[in-house]
C-alpha positions, 0 to 999 in steps of 0.5 A: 500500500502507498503511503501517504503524500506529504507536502513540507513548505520551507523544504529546503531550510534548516528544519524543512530538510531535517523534517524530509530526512525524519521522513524518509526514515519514519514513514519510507513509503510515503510520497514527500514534496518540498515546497520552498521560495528557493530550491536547494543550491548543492546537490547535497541539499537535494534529497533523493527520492523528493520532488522539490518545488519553487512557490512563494507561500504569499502567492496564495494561487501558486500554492493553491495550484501546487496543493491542489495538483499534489493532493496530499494527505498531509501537510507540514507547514515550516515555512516562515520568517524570523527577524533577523531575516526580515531585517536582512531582507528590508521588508521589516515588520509588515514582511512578517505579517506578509509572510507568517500570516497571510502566507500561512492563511494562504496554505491553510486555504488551498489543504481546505481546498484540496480536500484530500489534507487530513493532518496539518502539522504547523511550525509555531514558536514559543514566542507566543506566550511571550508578551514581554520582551523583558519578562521571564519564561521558566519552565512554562507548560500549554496552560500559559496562554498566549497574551492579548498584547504583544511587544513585538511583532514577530511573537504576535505573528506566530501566535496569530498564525498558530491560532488560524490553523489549531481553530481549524482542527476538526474530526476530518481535517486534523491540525497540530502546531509544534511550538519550538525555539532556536533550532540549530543543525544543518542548513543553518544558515541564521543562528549559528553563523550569526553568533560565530561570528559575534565579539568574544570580549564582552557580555551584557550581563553575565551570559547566565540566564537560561535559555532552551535550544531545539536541534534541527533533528529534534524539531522534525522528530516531534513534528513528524510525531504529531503527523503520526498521531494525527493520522491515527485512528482514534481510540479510547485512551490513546490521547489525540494531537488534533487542535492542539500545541505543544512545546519542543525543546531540547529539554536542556536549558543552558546560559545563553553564554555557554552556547555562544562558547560551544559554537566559537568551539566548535568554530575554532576546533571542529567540534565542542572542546568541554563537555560541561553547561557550565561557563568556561570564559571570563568576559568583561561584563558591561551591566544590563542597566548601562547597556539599556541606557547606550541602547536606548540613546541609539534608537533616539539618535536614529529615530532623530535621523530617520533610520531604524535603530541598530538594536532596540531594547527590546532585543537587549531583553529578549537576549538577558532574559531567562527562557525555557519550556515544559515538554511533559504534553509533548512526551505524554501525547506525541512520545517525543523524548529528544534524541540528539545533542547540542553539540552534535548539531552545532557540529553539523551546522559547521560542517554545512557552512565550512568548506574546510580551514585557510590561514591565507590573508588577504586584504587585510583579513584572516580567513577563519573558515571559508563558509558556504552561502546560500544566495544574497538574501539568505547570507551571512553577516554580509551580502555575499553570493555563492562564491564569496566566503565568510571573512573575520579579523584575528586578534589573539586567536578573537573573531571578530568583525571588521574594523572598518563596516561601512554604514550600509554594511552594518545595516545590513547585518543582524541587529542584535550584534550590531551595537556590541560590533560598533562598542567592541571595535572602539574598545578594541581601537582605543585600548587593545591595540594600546595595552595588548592583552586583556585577559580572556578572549571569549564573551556572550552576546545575546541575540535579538530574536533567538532563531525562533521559527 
């Protein structure tokens, strides 16, 4: 008997192509179909056995079209846009309604339409219960509700957007969202690129606020879960996915500062050197309250001269701020219990990006590692093109950026690193160069939007 068809929008990105090799090895019949607004640019990328097609999930007609012709049994929606990348892409707060929103209706729409979708498995966030950007979240469960106001966009997005598909769920068109936060593996083209190469030096605040991380595998592991438990038939006792969210994490809350240490680890020396969450570095920590204060005189000179501010205070709490997640309805429900480590997919992240180490220099940088990139809109921390590599200055074994980013390249980076960029390499030109040697060399600095997808 065949199996079922299964249609994975955002198929070519970092938990679309994890979720296609889940897969392939949970459900080997099934008939897999990955839909994204680029198609995969390696040959390794491109898994055997899927059909992969380019459409733009705003095009509300083009993936009716596609949905309708495939007529799939079932649908996993990863597709989406997170801040850092809207940011990258100019298109700010109203492409994260365009895209998580609208895009997501869009989907919704045309597997109503078809009429042969039975399982609607969508990519939600943990965000969404996160109303307050300076608020904590420790250990929070499904009976936290989301807020009725948000304090930034992104969080609303992917509440708003989670809201349409569970209130769709019914007995013949069942529906789950699987809520994650800061995926990292292969094809990570966001988050471990963006803190590999953030200044080492410095910390707002001492880095030891808690934060839950998801591998790439295990997201896809309980997304597929959920698409097994829907279509399940039902029986007295088993519990049923349908019309419900569940948060999935690694279930292993670290300080935001050990990450950042694991990934220059890893950047460093092909793989994680100490086996241990605990704090390895001793960074100059700049207090919390000092960097709210430098960062809100930034936003008010930028607002001054009309251009969105580097970073906002907002993004200065999301980063400081404690974050981690109850996973007991998704064990309980959907079987999930995580399978692979941290480090393994920080690992697998790096073996994606690198082509391999260079000590060459040339104009003035020292090559790190040669990255891989994917096209202009998806790279990292530059406009690059396929063929350009990712560069960073060496000073005492730091990576850290270039001493001379000019205006438009600074606005074109990440916002979250951009302030602590422009604060490091003053400190850097002011009294590095002056009295060499500060100590260690290794620093957290949190990020604005968590890779939440």
């Amino acid at each position: 008997m065949a199996g079922p068809k299964v249609v994975i929008t955002g198929g070519s990105g970092c938990l679309g192509s994890a979720v296609i090799q889940c897969l392939r090895d949970r459900l080997p019949d099934a008939s897999l179909f990955a839909l994204d607004i680029s198609t995969p640019t390696t040959d390794s990328n491109n898994t055997p056995r899927v059909e992969y097609l380019q459409a733009d999930i705003c095009d509300a007609s083009a993936i009716a079209r596609i949905i309708g012709q495939i007529q799939p049994q079932v649908i996993i929606h990863t597709a989406g846009l997170v801040p850092s990348a809207a940011k990258r892409l100019g298109v700010g707060d109203a492409g994260l309604r365009k895209v998580n929103i609208e895009g997501t209706q869009n989907v919704l729409d045309a597997a109503k339409t078809a009429g042969s979708v039975i399982a609607f498995v969508h990519t939600s966030s943990c965000d969404v219960v996160k109303g307050d950007s300076w608020g904590d979240l420790k250990n929070v469960n499904e009976n936290i509700t989301p807020p009725q106001k948000f304090d930034e966009v992104y969080a609303e997005t992917k509440a708003v957007s989670e809201h349409m598909v569970l209130s769709s769920a019914s007995s013949y068109f069942k529906t789950a969202a699987i809520r994650t936060y800061g995926i990292i593996g292969s094809n990570d083209n966001n988050l471990v690129p963006l803190m590999a190469v953030t200044p080492r030096r410095i910390s707002f605040g001492k880095g030891t606020n808690l934060y839950d991380f998801t591998c790439a595998e295990n997201a896809a592991l309980a997304h597929v879960l959920a698409v097994e438990n829907l279509l399940s038939p039902s029986s007295e006792g088993s519990p049923s996915a349908n019309g419900k969210a569940f948060f999935v994490t690694d279930q292993r809350p670290i300080p935001m500062r050990r990450l950042m240490e694991m990934i220059w680890e890893c950047l460093d020396h092909g793989q994680v050197q100490h086996d241990s969450e605990e704090i390895q570095g001793n960074p100059i920590v700049v207090p919390i309250s000092l960097a709210y204060a430098i960062i809100w005189i930034m936003s008010l000179v930028a607002k001054a001269f009309r251009q969105p501010p580097f970073v906002t205070t907002d993004e200065l709490g999301a980063g400081v701020s404690v974050r981690y997640f109850d996973n007991s309805l998704a064990r309980d429900v959907l079987g999930y219990v995580p399978r692979a480590r941290l480090e393994d997919s920080i690992r697998d992240a790096f073996s994606y990006l690198s082509c391999g180490n260079s000590d060459d220099d040339r104009n003035g940088w020292k090559i790190i590692r040669p990255l891989k990139v994917l096209p202009v809109d998806a790279s990292f921390p530059y406009k690059l093109d396929n063929q350009s590599i990712a560069r960073s200055h060496r000073h005492e074994g730091v990576a850290i950026v270039k001493s001379s980013l000019t205006r438009e390249e600074i606005s074109n980076a990440p916002s979250a690193i951009n302030v602590v960029a422009a604060w490091y390499i003053l400190w850097h030109h002011c009294f590095v160069e002056v009295s060499d040697g500060l100590g260690d060399t290794s620093a957290a600095v949190p990020t604005s939007t968590s890779a939440s997808v």
